[in-house]
Backbone and ligand atoms as CSV (ligand in chain L), in Angstrom:
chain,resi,resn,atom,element,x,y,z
A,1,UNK,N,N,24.628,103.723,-13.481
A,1,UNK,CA,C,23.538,102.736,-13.535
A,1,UNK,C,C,22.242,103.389,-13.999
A,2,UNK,N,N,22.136,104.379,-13.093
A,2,UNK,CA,C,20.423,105.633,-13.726
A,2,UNK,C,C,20.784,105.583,-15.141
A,3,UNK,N,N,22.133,106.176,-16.020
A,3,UNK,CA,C,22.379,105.780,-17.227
A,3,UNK,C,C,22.241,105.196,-18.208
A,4,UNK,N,N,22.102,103.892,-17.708
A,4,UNK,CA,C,22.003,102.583,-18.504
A,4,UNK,C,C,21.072,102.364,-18.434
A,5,UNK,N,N,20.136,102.473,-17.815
A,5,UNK,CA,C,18.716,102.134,-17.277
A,5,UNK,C,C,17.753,103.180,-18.382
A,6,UNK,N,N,18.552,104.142,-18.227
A,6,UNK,CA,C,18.058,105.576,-19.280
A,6,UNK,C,C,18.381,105.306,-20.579
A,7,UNK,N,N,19.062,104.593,-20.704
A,7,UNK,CA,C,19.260,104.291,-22.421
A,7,UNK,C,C,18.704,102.593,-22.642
A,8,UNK,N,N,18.557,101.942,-21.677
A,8,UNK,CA,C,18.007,100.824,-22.477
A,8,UNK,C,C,16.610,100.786,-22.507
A,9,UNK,N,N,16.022,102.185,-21.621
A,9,UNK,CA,C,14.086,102.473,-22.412
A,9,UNK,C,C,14.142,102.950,-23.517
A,10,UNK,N,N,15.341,103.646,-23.553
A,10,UNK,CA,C,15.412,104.450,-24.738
A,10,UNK,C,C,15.094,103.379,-26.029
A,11,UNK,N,N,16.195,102.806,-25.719
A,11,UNK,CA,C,16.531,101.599,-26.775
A,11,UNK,C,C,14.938,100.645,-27.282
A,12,UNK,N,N,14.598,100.178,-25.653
A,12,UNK,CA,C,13.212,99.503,-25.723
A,12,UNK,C,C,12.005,100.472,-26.118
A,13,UNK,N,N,12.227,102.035,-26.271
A,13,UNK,CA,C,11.439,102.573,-26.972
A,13,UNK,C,C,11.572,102.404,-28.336
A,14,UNK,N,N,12.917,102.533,-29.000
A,14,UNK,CA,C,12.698,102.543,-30.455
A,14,UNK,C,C,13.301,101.255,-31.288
A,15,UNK,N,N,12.914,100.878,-30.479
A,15,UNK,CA,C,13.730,99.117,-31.092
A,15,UNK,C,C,12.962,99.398,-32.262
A,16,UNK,N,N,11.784,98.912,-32.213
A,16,UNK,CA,C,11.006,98.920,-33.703
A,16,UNK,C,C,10.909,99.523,-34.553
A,17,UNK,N,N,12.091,100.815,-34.518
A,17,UNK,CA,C,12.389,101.917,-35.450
A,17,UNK,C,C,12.951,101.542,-35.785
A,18,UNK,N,N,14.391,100.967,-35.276
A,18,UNK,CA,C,15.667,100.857,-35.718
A,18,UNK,C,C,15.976,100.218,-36.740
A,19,UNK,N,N,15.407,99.480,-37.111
A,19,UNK,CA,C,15.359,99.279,-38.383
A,19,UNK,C,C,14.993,100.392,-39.802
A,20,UNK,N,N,14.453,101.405,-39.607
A,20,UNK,CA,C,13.888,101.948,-40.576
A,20,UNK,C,C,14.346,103.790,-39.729
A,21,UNK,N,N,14.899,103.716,-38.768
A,21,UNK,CA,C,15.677,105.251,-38.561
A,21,UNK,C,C,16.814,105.447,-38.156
A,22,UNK,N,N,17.222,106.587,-38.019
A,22,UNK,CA,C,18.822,106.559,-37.377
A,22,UNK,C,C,18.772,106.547,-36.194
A,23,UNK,N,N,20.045,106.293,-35.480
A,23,UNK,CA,C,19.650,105.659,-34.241
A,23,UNK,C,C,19.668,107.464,-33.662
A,24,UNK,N,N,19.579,107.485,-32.595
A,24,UNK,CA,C,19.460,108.784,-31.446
A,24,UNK,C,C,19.359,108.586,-29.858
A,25,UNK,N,N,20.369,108.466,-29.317
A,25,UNK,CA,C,20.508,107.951,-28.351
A,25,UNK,C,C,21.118,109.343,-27.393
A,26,UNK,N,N,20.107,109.316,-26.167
A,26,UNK,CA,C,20.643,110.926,-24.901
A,26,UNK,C,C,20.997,109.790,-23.798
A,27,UNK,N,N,22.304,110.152,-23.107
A,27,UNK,CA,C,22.742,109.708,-21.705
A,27,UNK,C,C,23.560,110.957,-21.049
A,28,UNK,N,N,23.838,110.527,-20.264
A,28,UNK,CA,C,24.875,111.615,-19.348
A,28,UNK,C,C,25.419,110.708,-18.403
A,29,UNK,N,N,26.687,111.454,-18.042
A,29,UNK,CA,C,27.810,110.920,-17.470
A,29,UNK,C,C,28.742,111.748,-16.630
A,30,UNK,N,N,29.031,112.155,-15.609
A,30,UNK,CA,C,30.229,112.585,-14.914
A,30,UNK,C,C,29.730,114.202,-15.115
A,31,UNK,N,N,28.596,114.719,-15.417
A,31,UNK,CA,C,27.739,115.812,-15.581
A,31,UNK,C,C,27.542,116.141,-16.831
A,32,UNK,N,N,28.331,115.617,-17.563
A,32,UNK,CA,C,27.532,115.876,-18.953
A,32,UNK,C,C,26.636,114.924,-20.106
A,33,UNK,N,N,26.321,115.986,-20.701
A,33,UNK,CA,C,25.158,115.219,-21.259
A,33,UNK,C,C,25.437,114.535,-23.131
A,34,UNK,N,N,24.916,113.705,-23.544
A,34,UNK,CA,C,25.636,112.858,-24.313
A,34,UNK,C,C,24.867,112.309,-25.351
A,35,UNK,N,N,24.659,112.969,-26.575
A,35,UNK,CA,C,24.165,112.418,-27.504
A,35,UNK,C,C,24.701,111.841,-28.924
A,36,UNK,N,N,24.020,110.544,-28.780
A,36,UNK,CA,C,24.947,109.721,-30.257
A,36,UNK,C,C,23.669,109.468,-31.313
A,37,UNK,N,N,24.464,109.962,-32.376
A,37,UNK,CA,C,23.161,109.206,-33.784
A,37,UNK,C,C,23.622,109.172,-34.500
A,38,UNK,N,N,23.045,108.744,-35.622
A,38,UNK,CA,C,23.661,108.384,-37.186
A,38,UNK,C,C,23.004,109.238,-37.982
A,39,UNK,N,N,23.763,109.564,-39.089
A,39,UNK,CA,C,23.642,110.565,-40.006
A,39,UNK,C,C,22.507,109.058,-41.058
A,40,UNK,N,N,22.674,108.304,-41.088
A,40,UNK,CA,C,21.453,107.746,-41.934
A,40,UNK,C,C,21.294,105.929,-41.144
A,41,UNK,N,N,20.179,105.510,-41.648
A,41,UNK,CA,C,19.582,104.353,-40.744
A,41,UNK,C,C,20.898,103.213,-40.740
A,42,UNK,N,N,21.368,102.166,-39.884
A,42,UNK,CA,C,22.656,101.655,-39.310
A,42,UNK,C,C,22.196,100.423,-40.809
A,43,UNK,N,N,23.338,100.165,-41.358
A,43,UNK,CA,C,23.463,99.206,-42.349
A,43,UNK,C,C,24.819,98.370,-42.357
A,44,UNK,N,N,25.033,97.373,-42.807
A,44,UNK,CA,C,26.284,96.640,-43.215
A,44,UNK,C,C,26.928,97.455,-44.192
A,45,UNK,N,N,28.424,97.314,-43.831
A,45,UNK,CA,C,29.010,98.558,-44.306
A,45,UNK,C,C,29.294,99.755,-43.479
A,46,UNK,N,N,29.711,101.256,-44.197
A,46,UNK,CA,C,29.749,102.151,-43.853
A,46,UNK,C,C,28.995,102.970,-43.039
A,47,UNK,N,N,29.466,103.667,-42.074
A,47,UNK,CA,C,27.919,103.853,-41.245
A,47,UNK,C,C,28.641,105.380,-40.370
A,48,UNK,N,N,27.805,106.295,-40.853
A,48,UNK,CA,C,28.646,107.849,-40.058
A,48,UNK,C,C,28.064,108.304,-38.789
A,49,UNK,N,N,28.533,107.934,-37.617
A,49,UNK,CA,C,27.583,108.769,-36.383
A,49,UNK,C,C,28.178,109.999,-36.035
A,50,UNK,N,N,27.849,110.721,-35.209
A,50,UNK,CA,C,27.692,111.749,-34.681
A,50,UNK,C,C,27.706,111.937,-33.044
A,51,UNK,N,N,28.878,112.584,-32.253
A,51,UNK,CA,C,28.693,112.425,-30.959
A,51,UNK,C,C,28.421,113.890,-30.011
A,52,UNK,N,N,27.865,114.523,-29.693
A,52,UNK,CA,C,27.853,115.785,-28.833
A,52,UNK,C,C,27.543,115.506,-27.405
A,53,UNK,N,N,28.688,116.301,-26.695
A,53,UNK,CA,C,28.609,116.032,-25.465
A,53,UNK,C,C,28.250,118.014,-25.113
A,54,UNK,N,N,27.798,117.736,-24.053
A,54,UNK,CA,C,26.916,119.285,-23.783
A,54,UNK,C,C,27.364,119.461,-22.182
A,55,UNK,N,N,27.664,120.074,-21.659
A,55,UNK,CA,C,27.544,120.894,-20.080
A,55,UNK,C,C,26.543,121.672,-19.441
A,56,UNK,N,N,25.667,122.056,-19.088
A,56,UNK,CA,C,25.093,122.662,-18.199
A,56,UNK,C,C,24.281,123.378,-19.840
A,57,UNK,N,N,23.942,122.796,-20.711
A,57,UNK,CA,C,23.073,122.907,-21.788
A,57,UNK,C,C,24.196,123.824,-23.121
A,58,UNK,N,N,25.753,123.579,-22.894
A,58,UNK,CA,C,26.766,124.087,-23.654
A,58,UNK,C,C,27.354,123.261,-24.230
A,59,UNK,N,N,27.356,122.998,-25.632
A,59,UNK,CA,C,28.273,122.287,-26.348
A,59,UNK,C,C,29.635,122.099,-25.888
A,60,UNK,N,N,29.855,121.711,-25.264
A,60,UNK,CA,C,31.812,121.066,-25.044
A,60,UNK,C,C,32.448,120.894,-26.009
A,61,UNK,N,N,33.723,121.142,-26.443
A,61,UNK,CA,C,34.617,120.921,-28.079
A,61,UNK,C,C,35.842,120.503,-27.514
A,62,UNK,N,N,36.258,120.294,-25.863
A,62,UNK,CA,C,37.507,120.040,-25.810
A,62,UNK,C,C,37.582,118.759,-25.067
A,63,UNK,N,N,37.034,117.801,-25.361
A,63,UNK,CA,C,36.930,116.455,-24.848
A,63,UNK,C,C,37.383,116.053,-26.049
A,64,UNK,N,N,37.647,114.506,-25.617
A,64,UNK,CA,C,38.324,113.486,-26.728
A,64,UNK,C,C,37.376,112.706,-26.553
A,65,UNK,N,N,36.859,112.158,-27.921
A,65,UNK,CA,C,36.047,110.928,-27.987
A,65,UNK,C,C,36.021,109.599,-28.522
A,66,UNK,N,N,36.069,108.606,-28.342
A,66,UNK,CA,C,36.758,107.224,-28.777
A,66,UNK,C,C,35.035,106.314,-28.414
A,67,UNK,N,N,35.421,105.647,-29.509
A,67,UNK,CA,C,33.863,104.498,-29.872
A,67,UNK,C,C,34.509,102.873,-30.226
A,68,UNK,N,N,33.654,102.049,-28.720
A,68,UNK,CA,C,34.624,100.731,-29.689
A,68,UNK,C,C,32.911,99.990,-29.849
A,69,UNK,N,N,32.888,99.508,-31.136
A,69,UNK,CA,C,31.866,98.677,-31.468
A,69,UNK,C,C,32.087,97.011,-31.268
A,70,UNK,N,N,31.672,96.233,-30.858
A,70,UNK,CA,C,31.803,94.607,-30.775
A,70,UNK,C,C,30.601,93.842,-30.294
A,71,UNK,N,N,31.125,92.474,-31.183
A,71,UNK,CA,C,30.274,91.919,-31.298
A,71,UNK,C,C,30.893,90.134,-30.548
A,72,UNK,N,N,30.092,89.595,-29.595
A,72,UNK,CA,C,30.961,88.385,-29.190
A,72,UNK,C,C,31.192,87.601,-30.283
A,73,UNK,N,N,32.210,86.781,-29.505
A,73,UNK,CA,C,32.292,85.473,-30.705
A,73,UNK,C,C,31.104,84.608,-30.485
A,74,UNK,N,N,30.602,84.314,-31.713
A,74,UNK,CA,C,29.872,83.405,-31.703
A,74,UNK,C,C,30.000,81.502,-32.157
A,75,UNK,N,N,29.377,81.121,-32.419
A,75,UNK,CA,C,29.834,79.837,-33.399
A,75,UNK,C,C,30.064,80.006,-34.720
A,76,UNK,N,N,31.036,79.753,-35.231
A,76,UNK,CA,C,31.724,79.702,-36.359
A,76,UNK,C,C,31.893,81.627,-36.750
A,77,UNK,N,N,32.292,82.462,-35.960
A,77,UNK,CA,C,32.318,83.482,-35.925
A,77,UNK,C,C,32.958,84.025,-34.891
A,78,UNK,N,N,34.535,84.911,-35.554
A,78,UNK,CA,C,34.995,85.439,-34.188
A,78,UNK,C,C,34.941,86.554,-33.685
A,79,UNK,N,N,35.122,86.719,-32.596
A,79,UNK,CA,C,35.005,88.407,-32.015
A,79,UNK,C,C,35.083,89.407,-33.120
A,80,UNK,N,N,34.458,90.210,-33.062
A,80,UNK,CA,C,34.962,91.158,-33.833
A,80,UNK,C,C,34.339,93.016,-33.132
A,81,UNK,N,N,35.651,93.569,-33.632
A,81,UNK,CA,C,35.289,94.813,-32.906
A,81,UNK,C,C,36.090,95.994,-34.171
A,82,UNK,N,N,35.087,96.792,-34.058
A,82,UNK,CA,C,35.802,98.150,-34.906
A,82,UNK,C,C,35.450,99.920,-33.451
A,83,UNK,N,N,36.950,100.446,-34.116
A,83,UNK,CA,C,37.036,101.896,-32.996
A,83,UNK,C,C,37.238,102.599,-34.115
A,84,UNK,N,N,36.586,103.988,-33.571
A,84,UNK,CA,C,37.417,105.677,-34.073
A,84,UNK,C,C,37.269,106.573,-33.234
A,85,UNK,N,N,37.980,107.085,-33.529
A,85,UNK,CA,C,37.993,108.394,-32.800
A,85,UNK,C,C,36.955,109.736,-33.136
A,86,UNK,N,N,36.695,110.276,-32.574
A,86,UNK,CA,C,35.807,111.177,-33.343
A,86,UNK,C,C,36.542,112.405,-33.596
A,87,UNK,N,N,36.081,113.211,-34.998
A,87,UNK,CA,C,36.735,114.511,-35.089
A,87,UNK,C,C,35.846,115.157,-35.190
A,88,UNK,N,N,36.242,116.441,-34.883
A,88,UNK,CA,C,35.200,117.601,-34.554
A,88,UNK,C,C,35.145,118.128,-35.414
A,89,UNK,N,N,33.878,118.275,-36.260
A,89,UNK,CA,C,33.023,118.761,-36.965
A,89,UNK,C,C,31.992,119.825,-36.710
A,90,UNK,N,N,32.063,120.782,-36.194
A,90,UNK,CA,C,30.883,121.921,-36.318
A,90,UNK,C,C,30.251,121.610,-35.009
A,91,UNK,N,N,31.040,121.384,-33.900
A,91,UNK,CA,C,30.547,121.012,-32.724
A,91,UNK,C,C,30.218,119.792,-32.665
A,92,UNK,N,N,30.104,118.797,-33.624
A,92,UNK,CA,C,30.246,117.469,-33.250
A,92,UNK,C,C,31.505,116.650,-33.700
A,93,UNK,N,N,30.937,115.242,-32.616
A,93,UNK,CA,C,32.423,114.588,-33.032
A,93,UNK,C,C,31.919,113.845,-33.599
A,94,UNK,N,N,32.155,113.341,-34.962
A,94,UNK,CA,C,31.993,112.627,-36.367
A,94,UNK,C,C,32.950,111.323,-36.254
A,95,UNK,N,N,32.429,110.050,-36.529
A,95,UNK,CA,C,33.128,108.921,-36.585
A,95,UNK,C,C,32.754,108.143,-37.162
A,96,UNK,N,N,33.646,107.283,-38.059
A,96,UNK,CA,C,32.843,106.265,-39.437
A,96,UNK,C,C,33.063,104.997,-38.607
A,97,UNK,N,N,32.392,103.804,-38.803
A,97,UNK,CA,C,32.126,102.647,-38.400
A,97,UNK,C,C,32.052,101.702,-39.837
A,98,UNK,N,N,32.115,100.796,-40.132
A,98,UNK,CA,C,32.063,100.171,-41.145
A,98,UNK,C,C,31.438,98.395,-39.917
A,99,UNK,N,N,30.555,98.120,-40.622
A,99,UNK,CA,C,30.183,96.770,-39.758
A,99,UNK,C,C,29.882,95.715,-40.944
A,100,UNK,N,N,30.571,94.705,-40.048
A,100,UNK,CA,C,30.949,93.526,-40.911
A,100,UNK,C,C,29.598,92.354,-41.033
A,101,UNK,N,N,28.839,92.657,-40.429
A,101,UNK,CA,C,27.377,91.855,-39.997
A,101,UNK,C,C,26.286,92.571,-39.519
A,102,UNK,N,N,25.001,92.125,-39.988
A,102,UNK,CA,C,24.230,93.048,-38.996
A,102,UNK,C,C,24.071,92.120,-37.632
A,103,UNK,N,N,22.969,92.566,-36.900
A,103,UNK,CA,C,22.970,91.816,-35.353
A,103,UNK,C,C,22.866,92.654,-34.407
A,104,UNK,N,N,23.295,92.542,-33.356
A,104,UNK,CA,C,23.301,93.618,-32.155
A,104,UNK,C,C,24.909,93.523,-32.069
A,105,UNK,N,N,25.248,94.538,-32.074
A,105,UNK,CA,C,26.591,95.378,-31.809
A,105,UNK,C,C,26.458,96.133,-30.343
A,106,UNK,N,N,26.868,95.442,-29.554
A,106,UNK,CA,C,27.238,96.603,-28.347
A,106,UNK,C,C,28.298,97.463,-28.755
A,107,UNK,N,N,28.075,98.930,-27.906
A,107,UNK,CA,C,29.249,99.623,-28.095
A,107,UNK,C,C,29.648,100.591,-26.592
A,108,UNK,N,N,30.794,100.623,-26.448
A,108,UNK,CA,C,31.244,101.681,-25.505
A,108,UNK,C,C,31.716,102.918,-26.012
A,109,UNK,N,N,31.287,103.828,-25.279
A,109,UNK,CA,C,31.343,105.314,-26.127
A,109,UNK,C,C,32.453,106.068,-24.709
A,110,UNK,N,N,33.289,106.483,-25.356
A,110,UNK,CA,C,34.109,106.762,-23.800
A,110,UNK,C,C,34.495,108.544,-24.474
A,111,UNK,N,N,34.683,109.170,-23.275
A,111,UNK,CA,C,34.882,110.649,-23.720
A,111,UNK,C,C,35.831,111.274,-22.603
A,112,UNK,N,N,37.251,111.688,-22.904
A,112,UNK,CA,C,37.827,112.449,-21.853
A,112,UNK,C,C,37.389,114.005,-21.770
A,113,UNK,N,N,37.300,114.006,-20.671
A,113,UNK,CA,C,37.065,115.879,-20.659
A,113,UNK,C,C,38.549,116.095,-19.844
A,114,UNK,N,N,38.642,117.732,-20.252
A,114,UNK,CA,C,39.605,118.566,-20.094
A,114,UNK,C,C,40.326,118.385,-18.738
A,115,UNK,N,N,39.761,117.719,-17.670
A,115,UNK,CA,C,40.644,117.513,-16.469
A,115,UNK,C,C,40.992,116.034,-16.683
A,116,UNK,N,N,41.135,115.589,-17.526
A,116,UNK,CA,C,41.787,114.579,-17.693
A,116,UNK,C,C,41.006,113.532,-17.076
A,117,UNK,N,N,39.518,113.141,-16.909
A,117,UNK,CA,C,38.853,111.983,-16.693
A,117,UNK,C,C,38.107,111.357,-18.148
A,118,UNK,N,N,37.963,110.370,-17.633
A,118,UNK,CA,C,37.745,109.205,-18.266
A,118,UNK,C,C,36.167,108.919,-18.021
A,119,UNK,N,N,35.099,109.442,-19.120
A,119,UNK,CA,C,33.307,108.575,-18.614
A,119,UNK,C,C,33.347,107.654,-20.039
A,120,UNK,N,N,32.893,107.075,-19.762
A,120,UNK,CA,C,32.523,105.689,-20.644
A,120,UNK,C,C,30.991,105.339,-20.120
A,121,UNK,N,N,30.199,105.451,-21.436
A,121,UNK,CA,C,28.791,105.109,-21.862
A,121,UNK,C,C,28.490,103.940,-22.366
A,122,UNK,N,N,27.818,103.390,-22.252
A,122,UNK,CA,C,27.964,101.462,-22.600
A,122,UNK,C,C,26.255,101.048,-22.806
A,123,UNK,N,N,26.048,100.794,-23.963
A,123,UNK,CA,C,24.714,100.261,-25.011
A,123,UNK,C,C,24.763,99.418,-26.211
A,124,UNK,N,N,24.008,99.318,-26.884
A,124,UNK,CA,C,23.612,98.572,-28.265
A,124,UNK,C,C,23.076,99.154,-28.959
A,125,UNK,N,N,23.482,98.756,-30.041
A,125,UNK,CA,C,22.264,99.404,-31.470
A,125,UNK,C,C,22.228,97.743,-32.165
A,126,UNK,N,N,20.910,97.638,-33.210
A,126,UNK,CA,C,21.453,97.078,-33.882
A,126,UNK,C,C,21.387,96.921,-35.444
A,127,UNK,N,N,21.344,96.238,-36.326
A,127,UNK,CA,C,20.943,96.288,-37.718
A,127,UNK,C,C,21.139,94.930,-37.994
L,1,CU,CU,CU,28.097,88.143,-35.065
């Protein structure tokens, strides 16, 4: 909950960026610490983020990371949701998104670490 609370000032800090930067989003979860952004500002279409999860101020490389993006159904519009997985790239985990609309996209960002748990991070971006 401190979490969510921590990322939606975040969010209500740079709403009025988001349009014109990449997103950059810090949380933590289950002790580690958790940063997501985009390699360029969120558009319709193709869209590359970036995930690093950190320990006690140490890059982590042996977690698994999975991203589901969605959007409700609306009127005359149905659910729609896109996932990837992230691959590790140079200490980060790299994942393409392709979005079918702009709007607010919630997303859950979920990450196993090495003892086999399960944290899941839960926000919005939007475009
Ligand atoms: Cu929509």
């Amino acid at each position: 909950m401190k979490l969510f609370l921590k990322v939606i000032s975040i969010l209500a800090l740079t709403i009025g960026l988001l349009n014109a930067e990449p997103i950059n989003l810090n949380g933590s979860k289950g002790g580690y610490d958790v940063n997501f952004s985009s390699e360029k500002t969120l558009v319709v279409g193709d869209n590359v983020m970036f995930v690093t999860v950190t320990k006690d101020g140490k890059v982590v490389t042996d977690v698994k990371v999975k991203a589901k993006f969605f959007m409700p159904e609306m009127p005359g519009m149905p659910y729609m949701e896109y996932k990837d997985k992230g691959k590790l790239v140079d200490g980060k985990y790299k994942m393409s998104i392709n979005f079918a609309m702009g709007g607010t996209w919630q997303f859950h960002l979920m990450f196993k670490t090495a003892d086999g748990e399960v944290h899941k991070i839960r926000s919005s971006v939007n475009l």
